[in-house]
N, C-alpha and C positions, 0 to 999 in steps of 0.2 A: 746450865744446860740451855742449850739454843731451844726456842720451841716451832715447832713447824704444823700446821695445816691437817697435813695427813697422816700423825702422828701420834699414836699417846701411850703415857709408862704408865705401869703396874705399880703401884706399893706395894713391895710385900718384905717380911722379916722371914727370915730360916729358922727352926727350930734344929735342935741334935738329932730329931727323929726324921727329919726331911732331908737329910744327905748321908751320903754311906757313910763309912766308919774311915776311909780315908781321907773324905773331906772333897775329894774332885766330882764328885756326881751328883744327883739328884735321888733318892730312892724311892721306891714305889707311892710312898705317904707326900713323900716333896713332890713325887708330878701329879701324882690326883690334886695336891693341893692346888700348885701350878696353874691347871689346867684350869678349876673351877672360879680360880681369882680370874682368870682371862678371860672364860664364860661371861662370869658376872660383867667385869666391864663391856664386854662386845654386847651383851644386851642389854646395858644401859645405855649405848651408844646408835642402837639401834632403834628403842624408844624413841630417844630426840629427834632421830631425821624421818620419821614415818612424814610422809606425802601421800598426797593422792598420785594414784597411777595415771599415765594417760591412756587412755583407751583410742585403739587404732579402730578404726573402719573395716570391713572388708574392700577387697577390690571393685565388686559389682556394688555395694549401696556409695563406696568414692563415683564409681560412672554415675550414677545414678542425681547424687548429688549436685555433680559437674555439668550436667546433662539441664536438669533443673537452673541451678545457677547462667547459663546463656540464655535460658529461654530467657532470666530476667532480665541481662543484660541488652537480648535483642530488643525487648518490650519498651526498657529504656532509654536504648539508642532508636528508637525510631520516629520519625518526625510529629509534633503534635498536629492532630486535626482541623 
């Protein structure tokens, strides 16, 4: 199997009690089961990429900021004495 990036399988085994009696479906026991193997890997996969968030500014402390920032810039573009 090719492997990619953005990608990952389940392992999982069928029991007689996890698909109907025909054999083409999944039954109530086989998608809880389903479900909770793909739970489990999505939150182990979620552990690993935990980062810090970036925290935005609001618009007035960015003016604010920016506003500060020129005065230093004037301060030090301006000729020494």
């Amino acid at each position: 199997m090719k492997t990619v990036d953005h990608a990952v399988t389940v392992q999982t085994t069928s029991t007689r009690n996890d698909i109907t009696k025909h054999g083409l479906h999944l039954s109530m026991t086989g998608k809880e089961r389903m479900a909770n193997l793909i739970w489990k890997k999505i939150k182990t996969l979620l552990a690993k990429q935990r980062k810090l968030a970036i925290i935005m500014q609001w618009k007035e402390n960015h003016k604010d900021i920016m506003q500060e920032e020129d005065k230093i810039n004037v301060k030090n573009d301006s000729p020494p004495n």
